[in-house]
Every structure is written in C-alpha cells, then in structure tokens.
N, C-alpha and C positions, 0 to 999 in steps of 0.2 A: 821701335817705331819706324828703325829706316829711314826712307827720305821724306815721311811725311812731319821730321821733323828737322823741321826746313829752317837755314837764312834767318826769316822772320818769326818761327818761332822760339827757337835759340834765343835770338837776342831781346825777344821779348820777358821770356823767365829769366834772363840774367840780368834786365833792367828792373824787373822785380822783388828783385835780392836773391834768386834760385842759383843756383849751377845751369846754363842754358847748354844743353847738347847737342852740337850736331849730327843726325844721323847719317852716315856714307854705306850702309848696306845699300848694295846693286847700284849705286853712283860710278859714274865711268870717271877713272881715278885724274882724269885733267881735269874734272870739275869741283876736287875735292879741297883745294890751295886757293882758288878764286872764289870759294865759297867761304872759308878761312876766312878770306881777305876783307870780304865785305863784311863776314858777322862782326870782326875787329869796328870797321868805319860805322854798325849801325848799333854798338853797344859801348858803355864805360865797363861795363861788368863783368863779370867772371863767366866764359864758358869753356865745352872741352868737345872732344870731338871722338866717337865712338868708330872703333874699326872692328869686322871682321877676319877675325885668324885666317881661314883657308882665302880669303882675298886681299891678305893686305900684300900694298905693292909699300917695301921697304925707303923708296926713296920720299913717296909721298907721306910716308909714318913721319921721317926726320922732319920733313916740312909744318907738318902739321905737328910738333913737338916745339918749333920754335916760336906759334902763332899762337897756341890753346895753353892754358892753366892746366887742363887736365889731357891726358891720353889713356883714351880707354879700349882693353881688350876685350873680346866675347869669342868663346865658340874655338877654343885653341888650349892645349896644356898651355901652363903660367911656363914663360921663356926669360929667364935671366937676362937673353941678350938684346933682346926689344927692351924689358923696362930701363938696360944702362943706356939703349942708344936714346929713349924718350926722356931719360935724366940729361942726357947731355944734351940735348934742343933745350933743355928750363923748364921740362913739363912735371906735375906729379900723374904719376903713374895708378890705374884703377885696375881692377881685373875683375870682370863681373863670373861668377862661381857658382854650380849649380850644388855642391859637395862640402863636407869638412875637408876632406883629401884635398881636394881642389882649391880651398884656399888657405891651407896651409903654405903648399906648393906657392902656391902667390904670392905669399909675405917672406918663404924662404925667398923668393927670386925676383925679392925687394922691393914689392907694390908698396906705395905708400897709403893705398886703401884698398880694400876688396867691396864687391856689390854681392850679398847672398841671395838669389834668384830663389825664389820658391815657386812651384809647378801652378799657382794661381795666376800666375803672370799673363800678359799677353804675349804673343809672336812665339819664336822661336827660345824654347826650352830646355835648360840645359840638366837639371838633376830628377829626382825623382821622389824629392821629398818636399812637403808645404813647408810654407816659409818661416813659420814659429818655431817648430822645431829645427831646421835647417839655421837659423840663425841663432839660438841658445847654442847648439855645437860649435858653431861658427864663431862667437864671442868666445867662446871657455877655450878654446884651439887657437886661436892668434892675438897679437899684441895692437896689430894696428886698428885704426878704424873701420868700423866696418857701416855698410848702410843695410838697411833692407830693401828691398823687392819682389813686388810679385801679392797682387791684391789688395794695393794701396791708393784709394782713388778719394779719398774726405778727410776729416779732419780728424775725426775719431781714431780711425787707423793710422795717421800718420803719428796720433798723440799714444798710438796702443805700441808701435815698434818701440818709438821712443823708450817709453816705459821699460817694455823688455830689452833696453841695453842697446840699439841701434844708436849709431853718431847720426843718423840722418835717411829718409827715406827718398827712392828713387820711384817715381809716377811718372806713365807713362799710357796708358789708357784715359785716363782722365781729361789728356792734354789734346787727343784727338778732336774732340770739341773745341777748343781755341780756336781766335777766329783767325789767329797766324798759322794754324797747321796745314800743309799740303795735301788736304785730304777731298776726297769726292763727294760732290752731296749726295749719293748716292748710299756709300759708305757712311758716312754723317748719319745720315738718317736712319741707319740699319741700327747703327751704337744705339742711338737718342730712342731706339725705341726697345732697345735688349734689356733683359739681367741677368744675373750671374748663371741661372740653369740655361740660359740659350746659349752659351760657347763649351767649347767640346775642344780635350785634347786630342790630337790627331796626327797623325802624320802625311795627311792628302795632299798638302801644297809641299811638294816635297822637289821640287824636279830642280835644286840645286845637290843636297842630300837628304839624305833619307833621318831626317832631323824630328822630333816630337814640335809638335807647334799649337798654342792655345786659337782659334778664330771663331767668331760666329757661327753657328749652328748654320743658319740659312744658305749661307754661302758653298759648302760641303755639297748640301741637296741640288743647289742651279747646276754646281759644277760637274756635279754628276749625273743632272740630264738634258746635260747640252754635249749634241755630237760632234759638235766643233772640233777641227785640232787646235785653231785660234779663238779669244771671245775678246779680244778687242790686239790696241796699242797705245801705250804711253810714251809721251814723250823726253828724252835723255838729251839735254844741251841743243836743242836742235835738231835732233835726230828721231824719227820716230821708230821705235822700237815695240816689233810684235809681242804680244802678250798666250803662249800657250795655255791652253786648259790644265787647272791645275799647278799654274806657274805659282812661283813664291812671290812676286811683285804683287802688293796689294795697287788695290786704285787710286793715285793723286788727280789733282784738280782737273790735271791737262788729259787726263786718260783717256779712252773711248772705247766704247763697242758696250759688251754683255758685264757691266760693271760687277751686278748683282752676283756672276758666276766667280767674280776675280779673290784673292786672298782676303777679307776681313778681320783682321787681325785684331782680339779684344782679351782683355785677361779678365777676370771673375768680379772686379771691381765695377765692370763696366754699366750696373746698377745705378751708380752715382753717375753719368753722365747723361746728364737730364737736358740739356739746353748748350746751346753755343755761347762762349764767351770770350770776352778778351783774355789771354794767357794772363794779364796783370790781376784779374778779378778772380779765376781759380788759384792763384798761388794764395792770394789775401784770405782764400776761405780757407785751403788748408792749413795754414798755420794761425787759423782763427782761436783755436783752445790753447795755446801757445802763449799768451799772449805778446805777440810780435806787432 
C-alpha cells in the first residue's frame, strides 16, 4: 500500500484490534521516525511498520525497531543481520515472501513470522505462484507463523486462509477505501468502481526496478497515451516532488496533475471494495464469520 497507508490509517486498524502498518515505501527516510512517533500518541494498539530492502536506510530500521511491535521486510533476500539488529530495538521480526525458498530462508534467519504473498495481491509482486498453493508449501516448509496474502479483501476469504492453516491474513486493497487512507479521489473511485478482471499484472510502473506489479487495468492505458515526460506531483513533507510517467508512486490525497495516468495499484480482491468506509467498520466486517 505504500504511503497511502498512512498515520491515520495505521492507527485506526490498530484501535480496531488489527496489526495497523505503516507504510514507508518512497517516504523520504526523516519522515519515517516522526511518523512512528505520532502513530505511538494516536494509538493504545499494536502496529508495525513495513520497509523496503533496496531502500532501507539502516539507522532509520533501528529507530523504527524501537518504536513498532513489528518490523517488516519486503523485496530483499531474508538477512540475518537486520532481523538481530530489529530483535535488539524489541521489535518481532516479519518477512513478507513471494517463494517456499524465500521463507525458509526467513525463519532460518530468525523471522518470528513470514507473510506468503500470492501473485493476487496488489502493488509490487514478489513470487510467481497464487497464494493457496504458495501457502500450503509455505506451512509444510516452516515452523513459525505464517500469514496469508495476496486476494484477501472479505470475510469469506479471510475465514478461507484461516481454514487452510494461515495464523492470520494481511489486507491490503480493501483498506484503500477507508476513510483514513492517503488516497486520491480520483484513485478511490477507479477501485470503487473495478473487479478482479480489470487489474493486470504488469511491470509498466517500473521506473524504480524492473519489478512485476498488480494495478488497475485503466491506469496502464492513460499512461500510455499520454506524451508527457511528467503527469503530475505529489507532495513529500513539504516538498513537492515531480511525478514521471510511468513512475511507481501511486496518487495520495495531496497529488496533482493527470491522476488517472499515475500507479493504481489493486490486487484481484479489489471486487469487494464497494464504498468508503471507516478502517474500524471494514475490520468488523472481516472478522464477521469469526465470530469476533
């Protein structure tokens, strides 16, 4: 989800009863400890906070291992020497995994949970296999917890992981509709009106690497016929920063220009997000079959 899960929505799934996450994908890293700081003063509850591998800055990981329950990897081999230095800030350790290989490697290099990503997912894509069977291998191959993700947007599916052996499912399309998420009406609207055959895996928004990524169907098409080298800018701490065609930054609140050309990032779930809500009224619905 990135930065479109924001501050307030964080602390809104963790006042919920959720795991609330914050996302620091493309956050300029001095914003990443003062963002910490306030999810702490605007929640009692449990969050954690997700970094990417080819950008993490090492002193801000420590930081953020002594502020968050959880420290989560994405998008990096599983490293031994990140999860001891995230042990030693007090944090438990995650490692989201697109592979059996890959989280093996994780629980060898002492995650205290792994995320198995299946290719249903939204954003950025790490394996190449759906998530049912990526997680049956994934359970039979490690000891620790493990969650699912990757096409989990209702209550059905979250009660359908469960069943096959998941400790807990990770959502993350569903939550772009909340009315705390950093997201565009623009984008908003594209979701609330998608289902699962309009997103396309693809690797068009590539211009960090050359990475597989699930988005919206429609967005692919603007992007590529508009001759722009720009189609807008978003704004970063005060700072406004250009938005390329093609860029991986999807559209938050503050964005501007040719929205509809910008990232749309949805995973196959995104069927189930029918209407905006508060983060506290979709958590209540997924753990509706639950009895929670």
């Amino acid at each position: 989800m990135g930065a479109t899960a924001s501050v307030s929505l964080a602390a809104a799934v963790a006042d919920a009863g959720g795991l609330g996450m914050l996302g620091t994908a493309a956050m300029p890293h001095g914003l990443v400890v003062s963002a910490l700081d306030a999810l702490a003063a605007r929640t009692a509850g449990v969050f954690g906070v997700n970094f990417l591998v080819p950008f993490l800055d090492r002193e801000v990981m420590i930081q953020a291992a002594q502020r968050a329950k959880v420290v989560e990897f994405f998008y990096g081999s599983p490293d031994a020497e990140l999860v001891e230095i995230a042990h030693a800030g007090g944090a438990l350790v995650s490692w989201q995994v697109g592979s059996v290989a890959e989280a093996v490697a994780a629980a060898d290099s002492g995650c205290d949970l792994v995320i198995a990503q299946g290719i249903e997912a939204g954003g950025h894509i790490r394996g190449e296999v759906s998530l049912l069977p990526l997680l049956t291998g994934v359970l039979d191959a490690v000891r620790v917890p493990v969650l699912a993700a990757g096409g989990i947007g209702g209550p059905r599916s979250v009660s359908a992981v469960l069943a096959a052996g998941a400790a807990g499912a990770r959502v993350g399309t569903r939550f772009l509709a909340a009315e705390e998420a950093d997201v565009h009406p623009v984008y908003r609207a594209a979701l609330l009106a998608a289902g699962a055959e309009d997103t396309e895996l693809t690797t068009a928004f590539s211009t960090w690497w050359d990475a597989p990524h699930r988005v919206l169907r429609g967005c692919i098409a603007a992007a590529s016929a508009d001759e722009d080298e720009f189609v807008g800018e978003t704004d970063w701490g005060n700072h406004r920063v250009p938005i390329p065609r093609f860029c991986v930054l999807h559209p938050l609140t503050a964005t501007t220009g040719r929205v509809e050309a910008m990232a749309h990032y949805a995973g196959q779930s995104v069927g189930e997000v029918r209407k905006v809500q508060p983060a506290a009224e979709i958590m209540a619905e997924l753990v509706r079959d639950l009895g929670c």
